[in-house]
N, C-alpha and C positions, 0 to 999 in steps of 0.2 A: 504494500500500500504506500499511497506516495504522500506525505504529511505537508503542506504546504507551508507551512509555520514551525516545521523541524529545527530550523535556526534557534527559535523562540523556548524549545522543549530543551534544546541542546544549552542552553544558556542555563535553566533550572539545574539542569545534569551536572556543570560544572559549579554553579551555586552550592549547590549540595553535596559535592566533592569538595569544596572550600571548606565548609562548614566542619567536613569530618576531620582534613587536614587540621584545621583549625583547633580540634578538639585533642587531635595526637600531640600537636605540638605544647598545648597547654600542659596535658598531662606529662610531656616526656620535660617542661621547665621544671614543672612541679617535682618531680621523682628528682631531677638534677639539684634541683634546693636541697632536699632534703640528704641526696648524697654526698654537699658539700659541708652539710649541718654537722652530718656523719663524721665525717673525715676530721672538720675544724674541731669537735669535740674529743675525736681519739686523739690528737695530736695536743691537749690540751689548755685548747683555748673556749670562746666561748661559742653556742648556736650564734649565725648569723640572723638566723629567722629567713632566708629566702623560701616565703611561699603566696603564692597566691590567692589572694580572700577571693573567697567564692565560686570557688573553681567546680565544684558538684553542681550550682549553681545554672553558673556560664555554660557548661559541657550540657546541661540540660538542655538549655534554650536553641545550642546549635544542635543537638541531635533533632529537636522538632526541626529547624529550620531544615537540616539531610532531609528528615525523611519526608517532609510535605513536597519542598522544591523538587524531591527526586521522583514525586509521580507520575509524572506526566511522560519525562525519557523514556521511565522504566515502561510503561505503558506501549509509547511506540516503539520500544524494541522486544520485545513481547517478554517481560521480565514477570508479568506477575502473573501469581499462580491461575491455570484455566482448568476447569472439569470441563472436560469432553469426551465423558464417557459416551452421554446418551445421544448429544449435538455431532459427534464425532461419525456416527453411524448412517445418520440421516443423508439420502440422496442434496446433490446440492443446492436445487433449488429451496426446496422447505428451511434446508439450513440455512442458507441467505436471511430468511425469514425470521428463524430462531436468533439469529445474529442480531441483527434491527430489532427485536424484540429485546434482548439482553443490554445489548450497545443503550436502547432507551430508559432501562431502570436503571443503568449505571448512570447514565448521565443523569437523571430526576434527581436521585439520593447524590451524586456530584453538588448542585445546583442548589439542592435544601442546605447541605453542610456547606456553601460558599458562602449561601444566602445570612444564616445564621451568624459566621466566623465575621460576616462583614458588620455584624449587627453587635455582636462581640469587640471585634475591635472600635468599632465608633462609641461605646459604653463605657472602655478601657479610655479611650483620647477625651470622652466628655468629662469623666471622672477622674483625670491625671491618677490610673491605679498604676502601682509597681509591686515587686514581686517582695515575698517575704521573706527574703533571705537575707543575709551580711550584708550585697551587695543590693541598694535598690534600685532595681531595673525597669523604666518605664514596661508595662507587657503589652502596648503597641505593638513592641520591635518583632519578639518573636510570634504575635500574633499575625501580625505583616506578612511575615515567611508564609506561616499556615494556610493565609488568604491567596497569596500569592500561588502557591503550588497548587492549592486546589482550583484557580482558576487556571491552572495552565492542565490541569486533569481534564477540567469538563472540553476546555478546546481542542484537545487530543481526542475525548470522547466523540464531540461534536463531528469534527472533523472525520472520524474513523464512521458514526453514524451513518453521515451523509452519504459519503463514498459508497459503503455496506447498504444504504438504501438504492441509491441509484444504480448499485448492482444486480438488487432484489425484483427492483423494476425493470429493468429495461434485457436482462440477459442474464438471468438466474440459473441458469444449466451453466453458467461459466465461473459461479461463483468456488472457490476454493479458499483453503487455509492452509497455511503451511504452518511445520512444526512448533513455530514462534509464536502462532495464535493470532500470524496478519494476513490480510487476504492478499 
């Protein structure tokens, strides 16, 4: 299938590859403080204190930002889990059908939780709310992410809908899926 906004999917992908990066690199400062704590105390002086406030925190709010940003790549490269036991059997036309049927609840329950998150985050900015931890973090930021990855889900949806419908219509003996779970 040909995504026309792939660019746009492939940007969340590397987003969400930042974020995890981001998350390695905290934890591997983190462990480094503390093996220098290590060190300066066997040697007999005193902890430095290198550590990072809030870092369970921080690591929290980028792992949401991974894992929303990255729905949408993972989506058009056929990454998330598919049952295709019973869809798997069916002649291709009908399964065109089942498809556009499926493709349509994904994107619905897509569209409510966008809808929601966007009504979330504007509650969070009216309310200037931040987060309960050491560190207080506006939860705009990684509500943002959230909002963000799930609108780039429903346009991968959308997008993959369309296509799968105007398959369904016009040339439905030619519909197919490959291993990946794209047509």
């Amino acid at each position: 299938m040909t995504y026309r906004l792939r660019p746009l999917y492939q940007l969340g992908g590397y987003l969400a590859a930042l974020c995890l990066c981001l998350i390695c690199a905290l934890i591997t400062a983190q462990i480094l403080g503390r093996l220098i704590d290590r060190i300066a105390t066997a040697l007999g002086g005193d902890r430095i204190g290198l550590a990072i406030p809030g870092l369970a925190e921080i690591s929290g709010f980028l792992l949401v930002g991974a894992s929303f940003l990255g729905l949408a790549y993972t989506f058009v490269h056929g990454g998330h889990i598919r049952v295709t036991l019973l869809v798997g059997r069916l002649s291709p036309a009908p399964r065109a059908f089942v498809e556009v049927f499926c493709l349509s609840i994904a994107l619905t329950l897509g569209l409510y939780l966008g809808w929601y998150l966007y009504w979330l985050l504007a509650d969070s900015i009216a309310f200037s709310e931040t987060s309960y931890g050491l560190l207080s973090i506006p939860l705009w930021i990684p509500q943002s992410a959230m909002l963000a990855g799930v609108v780039l889900l429903c346009l991968a949806l959308a997008e993959a809908w369309w296509a799968t419908l105007m398959t369904a219509v016009t040339r439905p003996s030619t519909f197919t899926i490959d291993d990946s779970g794209q047509e």
